[in-house]
C-alpha positions in Angstrom: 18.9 -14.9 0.6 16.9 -14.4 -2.5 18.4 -11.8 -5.3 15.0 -10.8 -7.2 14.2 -8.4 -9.9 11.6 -5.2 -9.7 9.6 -4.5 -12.3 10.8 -1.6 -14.3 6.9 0.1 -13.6 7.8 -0.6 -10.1 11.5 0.0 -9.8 11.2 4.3 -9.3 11.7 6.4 -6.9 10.8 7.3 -3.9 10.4 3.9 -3.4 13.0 2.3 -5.2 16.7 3.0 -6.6 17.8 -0.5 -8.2 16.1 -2.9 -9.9 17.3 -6.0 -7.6 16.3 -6.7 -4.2 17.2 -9.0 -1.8 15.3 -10.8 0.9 15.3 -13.6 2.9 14.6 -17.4 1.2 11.2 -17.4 3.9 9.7 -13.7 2.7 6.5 -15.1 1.2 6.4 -17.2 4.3 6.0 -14.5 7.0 4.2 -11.2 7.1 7.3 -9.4 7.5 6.6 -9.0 3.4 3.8 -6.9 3.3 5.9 -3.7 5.4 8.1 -3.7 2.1 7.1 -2.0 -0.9 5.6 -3.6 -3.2 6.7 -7.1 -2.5 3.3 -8.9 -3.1 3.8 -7.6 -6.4 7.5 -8.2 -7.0 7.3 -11.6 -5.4 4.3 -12.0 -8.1 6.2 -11.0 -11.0 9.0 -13.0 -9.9 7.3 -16.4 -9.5 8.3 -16.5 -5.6 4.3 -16.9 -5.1 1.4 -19.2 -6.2 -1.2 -17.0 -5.3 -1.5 -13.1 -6.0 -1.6 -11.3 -2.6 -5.1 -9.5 -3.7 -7.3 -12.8 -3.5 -6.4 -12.3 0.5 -6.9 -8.7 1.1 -9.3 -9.6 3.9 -6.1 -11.2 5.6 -3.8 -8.4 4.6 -5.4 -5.3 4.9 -6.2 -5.0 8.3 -2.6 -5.8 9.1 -1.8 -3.1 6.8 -3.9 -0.8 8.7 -2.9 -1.9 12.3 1.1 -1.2 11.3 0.0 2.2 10.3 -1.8 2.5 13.3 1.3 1.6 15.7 3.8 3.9 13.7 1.8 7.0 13.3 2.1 8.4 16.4 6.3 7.8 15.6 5.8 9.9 12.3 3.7 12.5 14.5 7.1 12.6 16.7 9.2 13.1 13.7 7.3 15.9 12.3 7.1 17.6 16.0 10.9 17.4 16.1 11.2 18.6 12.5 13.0 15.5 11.4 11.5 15.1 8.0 14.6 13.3 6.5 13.6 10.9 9.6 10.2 10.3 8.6 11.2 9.7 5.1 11.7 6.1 5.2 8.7 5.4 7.0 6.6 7.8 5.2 7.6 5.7 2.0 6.7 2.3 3.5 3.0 3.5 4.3 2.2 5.1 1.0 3.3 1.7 -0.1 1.2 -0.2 1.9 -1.8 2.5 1.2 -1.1 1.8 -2.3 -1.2 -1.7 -1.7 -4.3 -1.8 0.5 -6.5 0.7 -1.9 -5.2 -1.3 -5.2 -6.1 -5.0 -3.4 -9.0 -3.8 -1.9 -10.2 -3.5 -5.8 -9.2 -6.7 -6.2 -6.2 -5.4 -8.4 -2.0 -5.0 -7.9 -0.1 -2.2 -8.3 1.4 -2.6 -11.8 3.0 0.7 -12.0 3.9 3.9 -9.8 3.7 6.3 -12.5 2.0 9.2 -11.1 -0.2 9.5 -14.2 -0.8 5.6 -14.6 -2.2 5.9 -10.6 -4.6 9.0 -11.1 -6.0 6.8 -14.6 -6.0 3.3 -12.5 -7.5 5.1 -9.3 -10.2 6.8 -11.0 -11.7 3.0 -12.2 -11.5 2.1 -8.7 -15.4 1.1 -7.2 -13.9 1.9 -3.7 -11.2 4.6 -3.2 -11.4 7.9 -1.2 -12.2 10.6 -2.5 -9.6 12.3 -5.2 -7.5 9.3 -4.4 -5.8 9.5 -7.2 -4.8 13.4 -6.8 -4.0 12.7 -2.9 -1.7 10.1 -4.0 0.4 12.3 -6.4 0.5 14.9 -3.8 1.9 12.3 -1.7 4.7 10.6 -4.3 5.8 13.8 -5.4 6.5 15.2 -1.1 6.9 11.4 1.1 8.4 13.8 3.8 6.5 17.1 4.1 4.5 17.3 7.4 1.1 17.7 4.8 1.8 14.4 3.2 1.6 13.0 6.5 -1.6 14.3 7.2 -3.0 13.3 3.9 -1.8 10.3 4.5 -3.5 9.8 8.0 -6.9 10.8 6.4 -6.4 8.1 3.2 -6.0 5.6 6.0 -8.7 6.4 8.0 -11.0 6.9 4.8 -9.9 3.5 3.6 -10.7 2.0 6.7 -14.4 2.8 6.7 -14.6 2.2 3.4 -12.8 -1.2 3.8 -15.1 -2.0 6.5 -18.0 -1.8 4.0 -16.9 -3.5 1.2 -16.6 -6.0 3.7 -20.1 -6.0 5.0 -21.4 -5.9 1.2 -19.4 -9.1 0.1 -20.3 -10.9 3.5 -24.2 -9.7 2.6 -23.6 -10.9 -1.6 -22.3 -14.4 -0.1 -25.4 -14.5 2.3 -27.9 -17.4 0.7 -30.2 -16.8 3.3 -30.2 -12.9 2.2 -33.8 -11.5 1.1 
């Protein structure tokens, strides 16, 4: 097990409490990483990895988006129960990973999660839903009210299409054959 430090513009809450984490000596190894918040970026900071985890958001974006897709319908449950302290955890790993999907799929890493710092970094994004930036505060300041979920779901969705044709336009500006 590996003791490793999170950056202070990282280390806040709701996602973190300490500035130490510890994983396993395989994390960058696996894709368990990605489900934990912000560890392409703390792994980053922290030497653990050669290559920031941006340069393969085509690889880690759409697993991103599949997790999300498989534990929705277990946030849906929570909220239909009323078990929002239940969803909280969960609700905290996925604005992670939106985070982390929006901020890669701009070819950038999350460097801090300042409220303030994400509206001003959001707002230079060329692909980002729309009030991105204003969604995600909503989100970060209430991981575990049944309208963050919601908001949530539609940032994914958003993303996805969005995602999909960023995708199309870099396959299109690597074409040599293009006209």
């Amino acid at each position: 097990m590996l003791n490793i430090k999170i950056p202070p513009e990282l280390a806040k809450e709701p996602f973190y409490k300490t500035t130490i984490i510890t994983v396993p000596d395989d994390v960058a190894q696996n894709d368990n990483w990605l489900y934990t918040p912000f560890i392409g970026e703390i792994l980053w900071f922290n030497r653990c990895i050669t290559i920031p985890p941006f340069e393969h958001s085509f690889i880690h974006i759409p697993k991103l988006q599949q997790v999300w897709e498989e534990e929705k319908s277990t946030l849906q449950a929570f909220y239909e129960a009323r078990r929002r302290k239940d969803a909280r955890p969960l609700m905290i790993k996925h604005i992670a990973a939106f985070m982390n999907a929006l901020y890669w799929m701009n070819g950038s890493m999350v460097d801090s999660v300042g409220i303030q710092d994400i509206k001003k970094q959001v707002e230079t994004f060329s692909y980002a839903p729309v009030n991105a930036g204003e969604r995600l505060a909503f989100l970060l300041e209430s991981p575990d009210h049944y309208h963050s979920f919601v908001q949530l779901n539609e940032l994914f969705s958003e993303h996805k299409k969005q995602f999909a044709v960023m995708k199309v336009k870099q396959k299109h500006k690597h074409n040599p054959y293009k006209k």
